[in-house]
N, C-alpha and C positions, 0 to 999 in steps of 0.2 A: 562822846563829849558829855561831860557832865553839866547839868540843869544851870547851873553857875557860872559857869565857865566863860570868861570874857575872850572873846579873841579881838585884835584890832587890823581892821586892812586896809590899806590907801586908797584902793577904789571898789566902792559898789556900784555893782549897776543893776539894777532894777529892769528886770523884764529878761528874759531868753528868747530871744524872736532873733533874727537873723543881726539885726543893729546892734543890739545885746552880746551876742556870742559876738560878734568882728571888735565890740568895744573888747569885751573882755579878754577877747586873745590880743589884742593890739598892746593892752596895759602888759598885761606878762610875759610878753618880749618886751616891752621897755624895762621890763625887772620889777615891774610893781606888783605887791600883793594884791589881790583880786577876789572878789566873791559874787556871785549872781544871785538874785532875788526874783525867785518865780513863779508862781501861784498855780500854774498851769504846765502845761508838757511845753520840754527845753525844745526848743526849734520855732514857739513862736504860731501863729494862728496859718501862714502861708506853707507851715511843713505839715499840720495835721488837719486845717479846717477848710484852704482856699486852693490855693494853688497844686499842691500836688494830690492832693484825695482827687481834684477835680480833672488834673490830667489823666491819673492812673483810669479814672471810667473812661474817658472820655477817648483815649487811643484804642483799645480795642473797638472800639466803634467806627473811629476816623480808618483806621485800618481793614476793618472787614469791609467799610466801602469803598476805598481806592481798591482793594486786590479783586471786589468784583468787576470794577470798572476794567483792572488791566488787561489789554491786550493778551491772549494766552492764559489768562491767569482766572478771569471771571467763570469760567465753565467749570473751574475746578473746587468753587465755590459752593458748598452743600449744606441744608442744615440752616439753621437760625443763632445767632449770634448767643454764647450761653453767659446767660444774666448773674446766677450764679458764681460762675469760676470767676468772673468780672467785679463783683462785689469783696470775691475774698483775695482779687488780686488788690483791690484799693486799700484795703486793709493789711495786706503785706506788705504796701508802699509807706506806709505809716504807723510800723511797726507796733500792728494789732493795739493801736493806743493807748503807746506801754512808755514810758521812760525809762 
């Protein structure tokens, strides 16, 4: 698109965070033209900064303690939780924070 170039759309919306993306799909099924205005990674602060970085740590952990606790399952338990593969799995959860 060229430096000039005007385009015009029925609906902006300002922000990509999860209210944002539902506006904006909501408008283009009704047929209207659409455009998102985002300063930051599309998905919004709960996709890269709160809730899912914060789940992806946080189940390998929830889960290495329930399976020592389980019945049958705790002796099979060896080894120390590794921090590592955990950090680069929260980062695959949030697509190495990439758009």
């Amino acid at each position: 698109m060229a430096d000039k170039e005007i385009r015009t759309y029925d609906v902006v919306v300002i922000g990509a965070g999860p209210v944002g993306e539902n506006v904006a799909d909501r408008t283009r099924a009704a047929g209207l033209s659409t455009v998102i205005v985002e300063s930051e990674l599309v998905g919004g602060e709960s996709s890269y900064w709160a809730w899912e970085p914060s789940k992806a740590l946080l189940r390998p952990a929830l889960l290495y303690r329930e399976a020592a606790r389980f019945p049958g399952v705790g002796g099979a338990i060896t080894g120390r939780l590794d921090a590592p593969a955990v950090l680069k799995h929260g980062d695959r959860m949030v697509a190495d924070w990439s758009d």
